[in-house]
Residue frames relative to the residue before (quaternion, step in Angstrom):
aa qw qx qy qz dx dy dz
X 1.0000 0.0000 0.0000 0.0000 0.00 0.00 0.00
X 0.7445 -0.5140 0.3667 0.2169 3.31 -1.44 1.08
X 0.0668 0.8145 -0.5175 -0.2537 4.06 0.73 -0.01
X 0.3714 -0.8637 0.3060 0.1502 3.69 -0.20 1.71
X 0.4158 0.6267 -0.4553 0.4765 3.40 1.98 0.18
X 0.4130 0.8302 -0.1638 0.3367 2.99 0.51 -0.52
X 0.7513 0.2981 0.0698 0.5847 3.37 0.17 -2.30
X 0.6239 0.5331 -0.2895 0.4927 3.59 1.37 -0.48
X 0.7399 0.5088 -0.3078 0.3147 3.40 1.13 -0.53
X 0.6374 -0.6855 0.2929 0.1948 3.49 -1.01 1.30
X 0.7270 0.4016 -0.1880 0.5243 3.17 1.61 -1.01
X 0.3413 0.6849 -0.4173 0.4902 3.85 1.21 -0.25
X 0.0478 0.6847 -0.7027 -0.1871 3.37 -1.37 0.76
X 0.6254 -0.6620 0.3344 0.2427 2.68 -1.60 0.78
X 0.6062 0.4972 -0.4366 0.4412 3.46 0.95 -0.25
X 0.5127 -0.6342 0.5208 0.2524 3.83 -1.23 0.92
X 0.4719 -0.7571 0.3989 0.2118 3.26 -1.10 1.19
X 0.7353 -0.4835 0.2324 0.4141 3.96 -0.56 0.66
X 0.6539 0.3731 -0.3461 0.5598 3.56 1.01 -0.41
X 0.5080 0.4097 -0.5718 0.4971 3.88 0.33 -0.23
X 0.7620 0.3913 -0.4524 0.2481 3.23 -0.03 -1.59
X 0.4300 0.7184 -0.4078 0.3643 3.96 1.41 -0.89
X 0.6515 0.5392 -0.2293 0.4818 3.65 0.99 -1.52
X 0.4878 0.5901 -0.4468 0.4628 3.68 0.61 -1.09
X 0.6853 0.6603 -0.2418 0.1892 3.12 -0.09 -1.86
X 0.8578 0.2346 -0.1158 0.4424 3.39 0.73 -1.16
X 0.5391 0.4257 -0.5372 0.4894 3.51 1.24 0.65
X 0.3074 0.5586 -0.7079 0.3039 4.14 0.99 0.56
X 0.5780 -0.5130 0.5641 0.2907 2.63 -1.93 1.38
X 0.4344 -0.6050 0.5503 0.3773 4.14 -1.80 0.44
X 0.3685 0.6920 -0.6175 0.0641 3.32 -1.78 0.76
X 0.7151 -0.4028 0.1740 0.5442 3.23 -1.09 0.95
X 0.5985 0.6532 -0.3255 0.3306 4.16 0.49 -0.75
X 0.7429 0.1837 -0.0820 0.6384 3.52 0.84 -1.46
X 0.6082 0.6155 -0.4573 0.2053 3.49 0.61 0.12
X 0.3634 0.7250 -0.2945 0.5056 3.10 2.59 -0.81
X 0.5748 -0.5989 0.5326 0.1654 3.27 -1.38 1.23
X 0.5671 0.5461 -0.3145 0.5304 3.87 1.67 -0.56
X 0.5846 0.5476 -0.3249 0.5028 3.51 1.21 0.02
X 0.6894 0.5221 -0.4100 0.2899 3.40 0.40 -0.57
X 0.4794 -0.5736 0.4533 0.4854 4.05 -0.78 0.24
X 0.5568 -0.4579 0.5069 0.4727 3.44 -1.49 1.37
X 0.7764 0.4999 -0.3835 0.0181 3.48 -0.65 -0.61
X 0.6737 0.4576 -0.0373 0.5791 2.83 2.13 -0.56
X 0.4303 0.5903 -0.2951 0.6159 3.22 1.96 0.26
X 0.3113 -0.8541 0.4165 -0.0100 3.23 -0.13 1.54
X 0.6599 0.5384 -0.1169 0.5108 3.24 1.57 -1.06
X 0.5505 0.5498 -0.3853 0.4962 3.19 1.61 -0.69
X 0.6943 0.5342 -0.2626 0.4045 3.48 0.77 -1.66
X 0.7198 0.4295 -0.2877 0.4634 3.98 0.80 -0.15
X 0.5772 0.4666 -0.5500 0.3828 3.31 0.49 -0.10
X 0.6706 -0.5810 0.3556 0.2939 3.32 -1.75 0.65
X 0.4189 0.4838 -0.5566 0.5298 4.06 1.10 0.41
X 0.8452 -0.5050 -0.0880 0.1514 3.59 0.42 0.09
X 0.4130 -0.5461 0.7269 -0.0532 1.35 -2.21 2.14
X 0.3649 0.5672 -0.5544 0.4877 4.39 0.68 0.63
X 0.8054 0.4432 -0.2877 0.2686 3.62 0.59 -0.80
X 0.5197 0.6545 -0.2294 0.4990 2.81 1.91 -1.43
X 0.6610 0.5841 -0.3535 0.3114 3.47 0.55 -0.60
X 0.5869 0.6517 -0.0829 0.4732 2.55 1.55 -1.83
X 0.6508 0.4466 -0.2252 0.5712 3.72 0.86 -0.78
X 0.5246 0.4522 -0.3223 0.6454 3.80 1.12 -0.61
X 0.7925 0.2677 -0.3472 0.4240 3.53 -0.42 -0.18
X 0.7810 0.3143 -0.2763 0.4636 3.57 0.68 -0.71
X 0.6655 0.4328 -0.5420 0.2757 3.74 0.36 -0.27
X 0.5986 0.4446 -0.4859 0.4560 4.21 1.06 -0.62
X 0.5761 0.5867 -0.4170 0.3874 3.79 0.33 -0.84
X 0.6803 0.2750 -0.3306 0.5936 4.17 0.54 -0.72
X 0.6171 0.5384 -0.4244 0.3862 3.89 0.49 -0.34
X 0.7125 0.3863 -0.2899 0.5090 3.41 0.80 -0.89
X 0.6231 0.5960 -0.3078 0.4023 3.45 0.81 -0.71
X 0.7157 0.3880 -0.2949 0.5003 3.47 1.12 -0.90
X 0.5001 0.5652 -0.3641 0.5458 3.54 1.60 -0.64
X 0.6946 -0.4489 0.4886 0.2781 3.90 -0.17 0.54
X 0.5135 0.6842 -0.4849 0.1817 4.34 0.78 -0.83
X 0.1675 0.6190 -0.7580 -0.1187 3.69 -0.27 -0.17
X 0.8671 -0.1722 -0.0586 0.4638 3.76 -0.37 0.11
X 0.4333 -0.5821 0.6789 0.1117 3.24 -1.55 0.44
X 0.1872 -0.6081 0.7360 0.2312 4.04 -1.83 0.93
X 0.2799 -0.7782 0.5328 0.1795 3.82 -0.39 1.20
X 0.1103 0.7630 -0.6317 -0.0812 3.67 -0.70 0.44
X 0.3043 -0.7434 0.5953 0.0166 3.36 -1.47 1.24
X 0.0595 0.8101 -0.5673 0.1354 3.87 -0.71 0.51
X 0.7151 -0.3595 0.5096 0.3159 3.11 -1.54 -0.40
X 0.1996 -0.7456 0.6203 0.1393 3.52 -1.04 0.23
X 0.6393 0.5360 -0.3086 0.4568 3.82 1.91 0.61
X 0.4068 0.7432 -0.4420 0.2945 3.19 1.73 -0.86
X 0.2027 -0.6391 0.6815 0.2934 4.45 -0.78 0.04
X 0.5497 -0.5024 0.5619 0.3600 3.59 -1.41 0.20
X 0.5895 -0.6194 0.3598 0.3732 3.15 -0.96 0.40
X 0.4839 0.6827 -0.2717 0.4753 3.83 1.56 -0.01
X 0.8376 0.2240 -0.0917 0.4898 3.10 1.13 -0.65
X 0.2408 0.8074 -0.3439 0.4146 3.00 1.63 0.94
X 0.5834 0.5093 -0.3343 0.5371 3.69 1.26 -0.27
X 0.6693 0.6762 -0.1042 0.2895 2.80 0.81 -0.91
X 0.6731 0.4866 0.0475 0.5548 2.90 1.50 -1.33
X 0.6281 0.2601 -0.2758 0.6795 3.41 1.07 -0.44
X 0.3791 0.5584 -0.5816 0.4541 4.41 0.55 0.09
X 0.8281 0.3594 -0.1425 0.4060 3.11 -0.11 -1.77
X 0.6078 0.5911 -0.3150 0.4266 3.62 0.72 -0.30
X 0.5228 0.6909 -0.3449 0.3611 3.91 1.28 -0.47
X 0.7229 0.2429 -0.1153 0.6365 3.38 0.61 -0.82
X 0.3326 0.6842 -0.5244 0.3824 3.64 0.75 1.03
X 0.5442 -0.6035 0.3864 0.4362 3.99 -0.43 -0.45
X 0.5343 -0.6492 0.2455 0.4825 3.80 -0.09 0.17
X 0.5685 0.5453 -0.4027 0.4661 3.58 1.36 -0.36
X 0.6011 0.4801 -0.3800 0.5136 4.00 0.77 -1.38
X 0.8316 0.3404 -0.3468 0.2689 3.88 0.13 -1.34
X 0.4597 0.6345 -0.4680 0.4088 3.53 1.70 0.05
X 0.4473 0.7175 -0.3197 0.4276 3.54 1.08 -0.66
X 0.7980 0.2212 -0.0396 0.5592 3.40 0.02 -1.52
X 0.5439 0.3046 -0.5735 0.5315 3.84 0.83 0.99
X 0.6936 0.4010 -0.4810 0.3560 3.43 0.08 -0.41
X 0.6112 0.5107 -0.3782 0.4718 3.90 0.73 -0.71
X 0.7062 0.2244 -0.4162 0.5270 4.16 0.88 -0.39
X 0.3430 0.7343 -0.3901 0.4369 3.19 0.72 0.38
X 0.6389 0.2068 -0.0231 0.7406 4.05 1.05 -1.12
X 0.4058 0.7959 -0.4387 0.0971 3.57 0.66 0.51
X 0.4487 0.6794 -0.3362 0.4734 2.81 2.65 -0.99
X 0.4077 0.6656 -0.5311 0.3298 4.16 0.98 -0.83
X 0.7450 0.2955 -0.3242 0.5026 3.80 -0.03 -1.38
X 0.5052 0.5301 -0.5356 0.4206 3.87 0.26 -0.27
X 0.7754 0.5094 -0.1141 0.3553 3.32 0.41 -1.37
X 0.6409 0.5276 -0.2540 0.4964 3.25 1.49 -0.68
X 0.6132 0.6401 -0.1462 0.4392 3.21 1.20 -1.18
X 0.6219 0.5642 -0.2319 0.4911 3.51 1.66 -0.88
X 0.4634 0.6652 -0.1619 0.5627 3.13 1.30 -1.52
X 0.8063 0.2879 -0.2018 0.4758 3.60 -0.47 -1.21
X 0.7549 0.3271 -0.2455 0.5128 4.14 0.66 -0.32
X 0.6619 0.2985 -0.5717 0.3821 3.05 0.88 0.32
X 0.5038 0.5476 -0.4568 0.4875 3.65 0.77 -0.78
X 0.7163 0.4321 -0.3806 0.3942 3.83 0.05 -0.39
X 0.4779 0.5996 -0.3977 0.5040 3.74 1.15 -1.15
X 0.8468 0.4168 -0.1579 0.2902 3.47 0.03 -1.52
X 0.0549 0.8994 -0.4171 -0.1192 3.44 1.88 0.52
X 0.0351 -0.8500 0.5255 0.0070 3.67 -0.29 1.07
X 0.1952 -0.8722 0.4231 -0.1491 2.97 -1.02 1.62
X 0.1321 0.8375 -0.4741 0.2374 3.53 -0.06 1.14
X 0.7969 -0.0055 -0.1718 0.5791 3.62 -0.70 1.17
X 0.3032 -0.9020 0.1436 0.2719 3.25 1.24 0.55
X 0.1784 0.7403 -0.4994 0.4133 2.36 0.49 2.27
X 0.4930 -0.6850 0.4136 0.3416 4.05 -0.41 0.30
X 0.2272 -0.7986 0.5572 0.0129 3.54 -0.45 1.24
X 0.8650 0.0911 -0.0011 0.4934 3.55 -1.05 0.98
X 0.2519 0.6567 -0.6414 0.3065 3.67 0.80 1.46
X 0.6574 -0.5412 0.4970 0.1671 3.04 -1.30 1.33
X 0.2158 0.6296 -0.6962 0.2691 3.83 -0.42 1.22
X 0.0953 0.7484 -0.6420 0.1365 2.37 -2.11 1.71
X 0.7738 -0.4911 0.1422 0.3740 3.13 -0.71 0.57
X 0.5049 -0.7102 0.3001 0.3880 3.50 1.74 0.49
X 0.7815 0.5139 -0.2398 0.2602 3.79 0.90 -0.07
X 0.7339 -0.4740 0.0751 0.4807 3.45 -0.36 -0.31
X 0.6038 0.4501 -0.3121 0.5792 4.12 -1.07 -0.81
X 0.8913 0.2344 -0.0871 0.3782 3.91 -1.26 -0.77
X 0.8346 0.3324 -0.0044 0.4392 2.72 0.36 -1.92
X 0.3650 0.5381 -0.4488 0.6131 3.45 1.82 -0.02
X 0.7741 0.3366 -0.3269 0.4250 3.70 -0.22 -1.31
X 0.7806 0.3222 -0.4233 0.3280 3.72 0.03 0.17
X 0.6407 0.4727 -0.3549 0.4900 3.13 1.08 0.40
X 0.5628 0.4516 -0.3772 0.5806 3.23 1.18 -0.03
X 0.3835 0.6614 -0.4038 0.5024 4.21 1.26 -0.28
X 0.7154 0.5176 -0.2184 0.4155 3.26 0.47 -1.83
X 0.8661 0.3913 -0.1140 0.2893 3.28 0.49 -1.47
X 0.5273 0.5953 -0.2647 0.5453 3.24 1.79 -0.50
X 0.7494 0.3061 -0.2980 0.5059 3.59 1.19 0.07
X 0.7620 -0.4703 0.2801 0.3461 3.20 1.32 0.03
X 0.6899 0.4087 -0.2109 0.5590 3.20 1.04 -0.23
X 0.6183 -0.4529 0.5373 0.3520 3.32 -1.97 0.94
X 0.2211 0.6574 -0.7023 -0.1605 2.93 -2.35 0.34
X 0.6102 -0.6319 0.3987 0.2634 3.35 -1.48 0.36
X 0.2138 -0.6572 0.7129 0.1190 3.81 -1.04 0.92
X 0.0506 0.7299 -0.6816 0.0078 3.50 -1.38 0.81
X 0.0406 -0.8238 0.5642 -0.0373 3.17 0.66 2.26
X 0.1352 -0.7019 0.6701 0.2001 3.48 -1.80 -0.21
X 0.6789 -0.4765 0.4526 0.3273 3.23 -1.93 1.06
X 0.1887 0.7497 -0.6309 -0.0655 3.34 -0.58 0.77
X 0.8693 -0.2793 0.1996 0.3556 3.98 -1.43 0.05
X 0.7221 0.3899 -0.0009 0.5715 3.00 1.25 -1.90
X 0.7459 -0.4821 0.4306 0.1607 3.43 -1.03 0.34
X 0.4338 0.6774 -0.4716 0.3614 3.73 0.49 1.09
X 0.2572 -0.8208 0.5070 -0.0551 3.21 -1.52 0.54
X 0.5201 -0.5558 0.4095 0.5030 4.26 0.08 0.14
X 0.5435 -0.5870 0.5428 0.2558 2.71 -1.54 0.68
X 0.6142 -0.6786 0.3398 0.2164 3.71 -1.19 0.62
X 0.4558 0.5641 -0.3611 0.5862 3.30 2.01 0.39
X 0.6645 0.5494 -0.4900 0.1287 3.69 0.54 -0.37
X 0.1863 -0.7612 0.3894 0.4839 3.58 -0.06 -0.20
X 0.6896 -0.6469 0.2251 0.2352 3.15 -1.45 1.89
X 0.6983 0.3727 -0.4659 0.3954 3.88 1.04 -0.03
X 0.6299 0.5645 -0.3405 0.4105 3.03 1.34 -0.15
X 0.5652 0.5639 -0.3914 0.4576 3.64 1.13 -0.06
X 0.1813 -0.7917 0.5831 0.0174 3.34 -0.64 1.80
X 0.0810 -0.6903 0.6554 0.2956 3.65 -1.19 -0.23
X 0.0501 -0.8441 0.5226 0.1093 3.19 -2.00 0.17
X 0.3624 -0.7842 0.3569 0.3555 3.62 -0.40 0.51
X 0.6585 0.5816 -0.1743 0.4446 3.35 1.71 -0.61
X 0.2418 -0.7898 0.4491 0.3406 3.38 -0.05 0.66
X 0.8008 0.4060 -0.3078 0.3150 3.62 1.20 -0.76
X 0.2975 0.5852 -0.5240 0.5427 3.49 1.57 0.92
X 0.6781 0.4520 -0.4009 0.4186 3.65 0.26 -1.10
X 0.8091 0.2647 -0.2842 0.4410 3.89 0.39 -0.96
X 0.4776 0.4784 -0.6089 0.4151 3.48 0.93 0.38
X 0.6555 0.4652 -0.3849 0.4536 3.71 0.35 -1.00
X 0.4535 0.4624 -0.6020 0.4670 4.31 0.51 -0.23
X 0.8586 0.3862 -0.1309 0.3106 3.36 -0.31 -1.34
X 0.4781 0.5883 -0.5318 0.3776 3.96 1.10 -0.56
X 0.8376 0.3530 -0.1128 0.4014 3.84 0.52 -1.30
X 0.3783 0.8175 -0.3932 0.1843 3.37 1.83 -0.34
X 0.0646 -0.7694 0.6349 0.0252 3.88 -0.55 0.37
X 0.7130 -0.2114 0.0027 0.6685 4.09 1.11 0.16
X 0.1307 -0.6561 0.7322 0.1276 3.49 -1.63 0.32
X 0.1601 -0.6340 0.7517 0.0857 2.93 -2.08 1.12
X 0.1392 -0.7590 0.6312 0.0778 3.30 -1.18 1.39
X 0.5262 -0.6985 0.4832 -0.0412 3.10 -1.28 1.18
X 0.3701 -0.7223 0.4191 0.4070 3.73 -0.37 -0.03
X 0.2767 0.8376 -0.3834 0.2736 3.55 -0.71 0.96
X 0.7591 -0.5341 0.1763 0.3279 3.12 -1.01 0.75
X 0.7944 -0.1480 0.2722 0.5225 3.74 -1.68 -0.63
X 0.7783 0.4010 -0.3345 0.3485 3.82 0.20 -0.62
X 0.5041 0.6708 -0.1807 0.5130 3.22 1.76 -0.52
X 0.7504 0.3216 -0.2137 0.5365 3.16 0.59 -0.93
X 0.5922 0.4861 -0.4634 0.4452 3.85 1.27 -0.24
X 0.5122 0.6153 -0.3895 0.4553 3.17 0.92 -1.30
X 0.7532 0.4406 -0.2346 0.4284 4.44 0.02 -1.18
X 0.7123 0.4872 -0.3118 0.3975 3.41 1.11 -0.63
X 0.5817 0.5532 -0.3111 0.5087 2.82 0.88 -1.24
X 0.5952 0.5010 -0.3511 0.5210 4.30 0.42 -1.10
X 0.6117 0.5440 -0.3439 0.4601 3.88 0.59 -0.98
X 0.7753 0.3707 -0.2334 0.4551 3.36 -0.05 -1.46
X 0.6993 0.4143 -0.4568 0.3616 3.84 0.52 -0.64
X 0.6185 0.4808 -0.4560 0.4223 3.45 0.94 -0.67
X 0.6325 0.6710 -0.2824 0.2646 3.86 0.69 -0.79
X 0.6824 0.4742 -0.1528 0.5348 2.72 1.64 -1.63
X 0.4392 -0.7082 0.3786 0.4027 3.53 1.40 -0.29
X 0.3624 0.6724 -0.5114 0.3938 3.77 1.60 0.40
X 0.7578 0.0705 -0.2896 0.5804 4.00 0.70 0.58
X 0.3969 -0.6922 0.5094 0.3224 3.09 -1.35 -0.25
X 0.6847 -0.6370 0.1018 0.3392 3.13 -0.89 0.87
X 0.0799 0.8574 -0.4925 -0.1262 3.91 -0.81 0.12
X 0.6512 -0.3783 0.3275 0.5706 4.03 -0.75 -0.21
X 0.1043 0.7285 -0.6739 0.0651 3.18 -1.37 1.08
X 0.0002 0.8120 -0.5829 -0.0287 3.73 0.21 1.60
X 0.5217 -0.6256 0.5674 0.1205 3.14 -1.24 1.68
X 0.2120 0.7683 -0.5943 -0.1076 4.36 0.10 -0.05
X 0.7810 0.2437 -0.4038 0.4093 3.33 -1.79 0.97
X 0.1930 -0.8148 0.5439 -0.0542 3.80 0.53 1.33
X 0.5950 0.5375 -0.4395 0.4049 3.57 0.99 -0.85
X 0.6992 0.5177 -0.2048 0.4486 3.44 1.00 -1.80
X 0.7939 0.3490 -0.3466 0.3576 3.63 0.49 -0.32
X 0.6307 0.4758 -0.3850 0.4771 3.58 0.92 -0.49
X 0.4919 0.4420 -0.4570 0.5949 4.01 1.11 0.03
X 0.7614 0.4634 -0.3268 0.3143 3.47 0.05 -0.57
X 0.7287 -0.0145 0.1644 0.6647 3.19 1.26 -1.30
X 0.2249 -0.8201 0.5128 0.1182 3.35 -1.06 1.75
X 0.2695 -0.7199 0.5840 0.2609 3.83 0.51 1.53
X 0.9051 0.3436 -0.2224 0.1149 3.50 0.22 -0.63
X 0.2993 0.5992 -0.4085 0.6201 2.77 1.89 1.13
X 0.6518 0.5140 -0.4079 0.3801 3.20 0.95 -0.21
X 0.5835 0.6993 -0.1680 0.3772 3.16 1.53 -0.73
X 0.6128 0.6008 -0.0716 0.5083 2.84 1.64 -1.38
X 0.8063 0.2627 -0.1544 0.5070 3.34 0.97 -0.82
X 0.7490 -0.6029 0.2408 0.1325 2.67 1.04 0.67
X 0.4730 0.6287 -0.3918 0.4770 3.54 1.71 0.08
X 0.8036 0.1165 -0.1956 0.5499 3.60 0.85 -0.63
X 0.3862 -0.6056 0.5338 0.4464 3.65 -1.04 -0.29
X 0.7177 -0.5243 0.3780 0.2590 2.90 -1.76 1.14
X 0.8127 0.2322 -0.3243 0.4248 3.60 0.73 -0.18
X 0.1897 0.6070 -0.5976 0.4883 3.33 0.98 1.42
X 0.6987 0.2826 -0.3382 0.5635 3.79 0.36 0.03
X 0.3604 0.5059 -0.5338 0.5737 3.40 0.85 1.00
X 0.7665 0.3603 -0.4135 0.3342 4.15 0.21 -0.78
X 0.7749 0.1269 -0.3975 0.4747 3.97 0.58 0.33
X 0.6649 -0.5581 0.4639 0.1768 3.34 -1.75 0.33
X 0.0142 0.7185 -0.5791 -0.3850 3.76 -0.06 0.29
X 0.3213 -0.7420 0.5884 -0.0070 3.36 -2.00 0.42
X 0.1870 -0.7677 0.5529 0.2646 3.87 -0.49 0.89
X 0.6693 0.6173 0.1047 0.4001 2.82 1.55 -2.51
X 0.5188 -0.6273 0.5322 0.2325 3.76 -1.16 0.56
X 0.4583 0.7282 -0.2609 0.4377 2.44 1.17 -1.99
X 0.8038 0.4879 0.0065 0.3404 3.01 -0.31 -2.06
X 0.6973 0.4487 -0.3209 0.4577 3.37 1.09 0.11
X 0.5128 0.5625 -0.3288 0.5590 2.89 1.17 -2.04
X 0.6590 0.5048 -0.4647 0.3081 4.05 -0.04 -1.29
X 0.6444 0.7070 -0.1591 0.2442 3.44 0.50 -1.16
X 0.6881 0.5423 -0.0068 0.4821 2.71 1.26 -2.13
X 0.7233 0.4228 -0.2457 0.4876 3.30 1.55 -1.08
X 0.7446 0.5012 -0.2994 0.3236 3.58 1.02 -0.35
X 0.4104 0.5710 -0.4537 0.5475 3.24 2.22 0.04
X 0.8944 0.1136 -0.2654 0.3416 3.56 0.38 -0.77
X 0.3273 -0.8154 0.3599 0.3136 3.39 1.28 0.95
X 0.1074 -0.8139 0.5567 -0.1268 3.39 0.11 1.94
């Protein structure tokens, strides 16, 4: 029955809201008509929503379902940290070089150089508890929640930062081929998934307020470039980016050959910070935004 307070009320719209109309649905009587898969509401037609006419929407759902989550979740901004997903904690570093011995000399060089950057998750983990300790608030919204790519090594240690002091953080995992899953520090409304990778790094950066990059792999280094070029290109404005493990990047990449030749200008290596120290970040971070 109709509840007639209700129909009387001024502020009530009248049109039912997509989940009633969802309810409706399943008291339709059965026949060859509604039983057809062309019957079902687009919205609830799963097969409809995958096919490749649209992918405009899918996006569109990628961008808008983390954006009202975080929004209802208190985020006004977010310290992104990026890493590796190989680095070991520094606990499990014995380990890791045991089992490595009877490895070949090329594989067991591998698993020294990775416990080797092992002090990184130490460092990350600092980073992520102190910015979380210091729960800053302002339009009363949460400032500088610990978000990370949602996986393991790094992105394990800053969420586990977050949580070891108490405080929420965000995981911003993606569907990948193989078999993976968030790490057990994120906190579970905050733990988003995605199928796009360039929804996932637009959302790092929509709420970003500083970024700590980490040593690490191909996704890492997209994840920094891509943050480079927008500040360069002037498509953001600038903000703290601490570069940690200076040894590992200037072997990897000679910024200052780039400089030299002329592809970037020399004070492009002015827009991140190198970094050893949390400490030394968190310090930073506060004196850009004099907190």
């Amino acid at each position: 029955m109709t509840d007639k307070k209700s129909e009387r009320d001024l502020s009530d719209r009248k049109f039912y809201p997509a989940d009633k109309e969802a309810e409706f649905e399943k008291t339709q009587l059965q026949t060859p008509q509604t039983a057809h898969p062309a019957y079902k509401l687009a919205f609830q037609d799963t097969d409809f929503l995958l096919r490749d006419e649209l992918r405009p929407v899918r996006f569109q759902l990628e961008l808008l379902k983390p954006e009202m989550l975080l929004d209802e979740a208190g985020v006004g901004s977010t310290l992104v940290m990026y890493g590796s997903a190989r680095i070991p904690p520094e606990d499990a570093c014995e380990a890791a070089l045991e089992g490595a011995k009877d490895l070949p000399e090329d594989e067991r060089r591998v698993v020294e150089n990775l416990v080797k950057k092992s002090k990184y998750y130490t460092e990350a983990y600092k980073l992520a508890r102190i910015a979380s300790e210091r729960s800053i608030i302002e339009n009363g919204k949460r400032q500088f929640v610990v978000c990370s790519g949602g996986g393991p090594s790094i992105m394990e240690a800053a969420n586990k930062g977050a949580s070891d002091a108490g405080a929420e953080s965000v995981g911003l995992n993606i569907i990948l081929p193989h078999e993976q899953a968030p790490n057990q520090y994120v906190t579970p409304y905050l733990s988003l998934n995605f199928h796009y990778f360039a929804l996932r790094k637009m959302h790092f950066l929509l709420r970003a307020k500083a970024v700590a990059v980490f040593p690490g792999g191909f996704g890492t280094f997209d994840e920094f470039f891509e943050l480079l070029t927008l500040i360069q290109t002037g498509k953001m404005k600038p903000m703290p980016i601490l570069l940690f493990g200076k040894d590992f990047w200037t072997r990897v990449i000679d910024f200052e050959a780039l400089a030299d030749e002329g592809t970037i200008s020399r004070k492009d290596l002015d827009l991140f910070r190198w970094c050893e120290d949390a400490q030394e970040a968190w310090d930073h971070i506060s004196a850009f935004y004099e907190l």
